[in-house]
N, C-alpha and C positions, 0 to 999 in steps of 0.2 A: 778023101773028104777031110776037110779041116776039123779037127778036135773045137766044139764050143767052147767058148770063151765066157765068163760069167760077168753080164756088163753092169753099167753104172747100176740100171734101172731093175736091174735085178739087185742088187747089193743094197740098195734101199728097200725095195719092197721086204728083203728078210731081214732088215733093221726096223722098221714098222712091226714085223710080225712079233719079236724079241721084245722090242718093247710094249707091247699090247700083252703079252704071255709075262713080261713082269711085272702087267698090272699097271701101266697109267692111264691118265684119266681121256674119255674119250677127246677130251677138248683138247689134251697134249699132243694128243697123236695129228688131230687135224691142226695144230696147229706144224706139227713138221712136216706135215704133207703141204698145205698150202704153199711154204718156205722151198720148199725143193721143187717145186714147180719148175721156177726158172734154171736151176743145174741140170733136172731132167730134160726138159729140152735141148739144153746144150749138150748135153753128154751123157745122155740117157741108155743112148745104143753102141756107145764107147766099150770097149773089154777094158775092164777096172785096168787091165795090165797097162793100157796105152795113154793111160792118165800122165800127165809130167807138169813139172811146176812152172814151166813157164807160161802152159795153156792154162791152167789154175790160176797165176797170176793175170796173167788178161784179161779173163774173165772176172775176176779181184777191181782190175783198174775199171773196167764198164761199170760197175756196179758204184764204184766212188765217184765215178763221174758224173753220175744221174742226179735228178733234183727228186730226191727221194728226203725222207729223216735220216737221220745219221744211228736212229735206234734201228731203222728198217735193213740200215747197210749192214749193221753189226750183225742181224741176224739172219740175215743171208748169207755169209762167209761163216759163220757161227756154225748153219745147216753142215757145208762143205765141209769144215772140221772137225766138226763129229763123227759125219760117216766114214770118213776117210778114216779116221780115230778105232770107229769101232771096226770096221773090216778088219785094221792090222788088230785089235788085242780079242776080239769075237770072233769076225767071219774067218774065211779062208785066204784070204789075199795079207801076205806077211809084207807093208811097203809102208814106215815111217815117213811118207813124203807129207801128212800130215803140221809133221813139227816146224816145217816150212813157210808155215801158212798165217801171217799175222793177221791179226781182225782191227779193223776199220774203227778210230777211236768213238765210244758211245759218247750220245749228247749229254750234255753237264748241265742241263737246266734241274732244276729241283722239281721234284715230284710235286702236284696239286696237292696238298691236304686239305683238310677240310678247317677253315680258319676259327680262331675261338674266339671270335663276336657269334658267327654265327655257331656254334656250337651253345654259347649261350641264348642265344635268340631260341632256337631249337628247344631246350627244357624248359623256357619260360612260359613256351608256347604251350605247356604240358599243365593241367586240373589236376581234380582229386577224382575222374573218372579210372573203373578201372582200365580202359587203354592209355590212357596218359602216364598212370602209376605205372604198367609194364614199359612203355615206350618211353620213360622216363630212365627207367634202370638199363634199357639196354641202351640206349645214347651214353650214358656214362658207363658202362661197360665197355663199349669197344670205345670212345676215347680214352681208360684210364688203362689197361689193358693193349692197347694195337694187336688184336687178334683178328682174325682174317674171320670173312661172313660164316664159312662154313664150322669155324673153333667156337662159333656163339650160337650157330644152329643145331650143332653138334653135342654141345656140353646137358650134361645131365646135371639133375640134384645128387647121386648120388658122389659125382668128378668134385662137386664145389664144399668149399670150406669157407664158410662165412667167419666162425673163428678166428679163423688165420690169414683172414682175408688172401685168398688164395684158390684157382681152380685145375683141374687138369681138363687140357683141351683136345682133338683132333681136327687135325688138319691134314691138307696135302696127302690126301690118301687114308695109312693109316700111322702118320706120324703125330707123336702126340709131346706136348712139353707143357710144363707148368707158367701161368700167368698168374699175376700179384695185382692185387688192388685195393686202391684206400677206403677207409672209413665211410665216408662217403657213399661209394658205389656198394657197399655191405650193407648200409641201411637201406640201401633203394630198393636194392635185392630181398633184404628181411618184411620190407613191406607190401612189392609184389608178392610176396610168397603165402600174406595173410589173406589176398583179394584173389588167388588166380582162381580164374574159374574150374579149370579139371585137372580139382585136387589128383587124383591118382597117376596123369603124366608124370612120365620119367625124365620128361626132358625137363630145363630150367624156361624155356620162353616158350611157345606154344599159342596154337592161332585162336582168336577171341569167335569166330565161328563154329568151330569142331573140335575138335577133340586129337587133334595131330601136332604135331613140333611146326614150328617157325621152317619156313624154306627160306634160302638165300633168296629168294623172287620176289616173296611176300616180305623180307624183310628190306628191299631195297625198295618196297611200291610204299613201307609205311613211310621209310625216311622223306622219297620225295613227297610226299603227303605234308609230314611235318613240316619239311620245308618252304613248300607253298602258302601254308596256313600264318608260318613267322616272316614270313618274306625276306626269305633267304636266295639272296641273288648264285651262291657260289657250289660247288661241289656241296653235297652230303653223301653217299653215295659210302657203302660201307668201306673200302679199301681207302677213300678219302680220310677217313677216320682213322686207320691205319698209318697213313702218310703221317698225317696232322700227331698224331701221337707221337712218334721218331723225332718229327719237324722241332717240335717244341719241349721233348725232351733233351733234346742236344742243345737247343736254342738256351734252356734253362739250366745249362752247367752239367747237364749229363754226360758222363763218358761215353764211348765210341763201344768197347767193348761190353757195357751192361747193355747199352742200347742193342747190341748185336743179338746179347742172352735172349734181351727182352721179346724180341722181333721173331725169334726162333729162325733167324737167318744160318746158312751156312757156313759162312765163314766174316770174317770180321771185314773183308775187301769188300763183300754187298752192303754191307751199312754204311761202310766209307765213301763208295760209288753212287748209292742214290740219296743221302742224308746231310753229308759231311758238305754243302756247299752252302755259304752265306753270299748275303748282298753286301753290299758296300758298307752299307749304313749298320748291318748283323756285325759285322766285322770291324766296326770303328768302337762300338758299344763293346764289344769283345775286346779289342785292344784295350781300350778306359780301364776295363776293368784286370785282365790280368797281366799287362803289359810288367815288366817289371823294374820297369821305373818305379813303379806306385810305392816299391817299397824302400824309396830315399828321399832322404830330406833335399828337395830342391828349393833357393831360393833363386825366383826370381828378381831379376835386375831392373 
């Protein structure tokens, strides 16, 4: 009888298990299972051994040929190089054929952010009610800041420093990094802080019915609320806010590498990949301004 062979669809399932046992979130996991869908089909009942790059590559060209996004191709081939990745340095199967395997160039449009008309329409739409006063500081919180929904539902009184204008956040699990913010958003905060209604919450934001922290659901039902109310045609939507933050810090002379600090991105290539693109017209204003001609006397003829 032939000795089993440990196949594709096995070599996934105990990379699912791995990364569930080091803790990511469930939406990670279903989002790698959704994405491997299509390789397990193809090659689910494969012995990993019988894997070679030329059937990996044609499989590679079906997938670029499709009218699919070009962020969906990326993450398709993305799937197959991972696992193949993790088998050789984790599972049992020692086969670099991995390093072979280019991914599919990702789309270069720019990220939606959330634009700053409407970001001002948004706080103007804000009274002296106290949900205005809180839904007023957290609008300027996550545009002055770009912290993710969960770093503002997350963040406590005791993480933040009004002082120094400054908070410690978590995110992404349990990874945490500090954000900075202006004058501005510390007064809005000092002021929420004189009207909230359940003084003894530990958290900074907290829902105007009960007695519990702000959820990422409840904080994305107030935004489109707000934005209804100011008739705000565009994104608000908190990861919009996110965007919008990067967008218009670079936009406004920001460097590439604080923008990366700021974003609590991983390495400086994700801020350059989804931030660093301008339009024409971004780029003609840019040129104006640090071209360096600017710094000669030219007479025109």
């Amino acid at each position: 009888m032939d000795e089993y062979q440990k196949t594709v669809k096995d070599a996934i399932e105990e990379f699912l298990l791995c990364k569930m046992a080091e803790g990511l979130k469930d939406s990670t996991i279903v989002w790698y299972k959704i994405r491997f869908m299509r390789f397990l089909k193809r090659f689910g009942d494969w012995p990993l051994e019988k894997l070679n790059i030329n059937d990996l590559r044609k499989y590679i060209v079906e997938i670029r040929s499709e009218n699919i996004s070009d962020d969906y191709k990326f993450a398709l081939v993305r799937v197959v190089r991972t696992i193949l990745k993790w088998c050789n340095e984790d599972g049992e199967y020692r086969n670099d054929i991995y390093k072979k395997i280019k991914s599919p160039p990702r789309s270069k449009k720019a990220p939606k952010g959330v634009d700053p008309g409407d970001v001002q329409r948004l706080l103007d739409s804000c009274d002296e009610s106290i949900s205005s006063i809180r839904d007023y500081s957290i609008i300027l919180f996550l545009y002055d800041t770009g912290c993710r929904a969960a770093g503002l539902c997350n963040l406590t009184i005791r993480d933040l420093d009004l002082d120094n204008r400054r908070a410690l956040i978590f995110e992404k699990g349990d990874k945490t990094r500090v954000v900075l913010f202006r004058e501005e958003t510390a007064s809005a905060l000092a002021k929420w802080f004189r009207v909230r209604k359940w003084r003894d919450n530990q958290f900074v934001f907290h829902s105007l019915q009960e007695d519990v922290p702000l959820n990422p659901t409840s904080l994305r039902l107030m935004l489109n609320r707000r934005g209804k109310r100011a008739g705000v045609k565009g994104k608000v939507n908190p990861h919009a806010f996110r965007h919008g933050f990067a967008r218009e810090y670079i936009l406004n002379g920001g460097d590439l590498a604080s923008a990366s600090e700021m974003m609590g991105h991983s390495s400086l290539a994700v801020t350059k990949d989804f931030y660093a693109m301008f339009s024409i017209e971004e780029l003609r204003e840019k040129h104006d301004t640090f071209s360096p001609l600017g710094n000669l006397e030219i007479v025109n003829s």
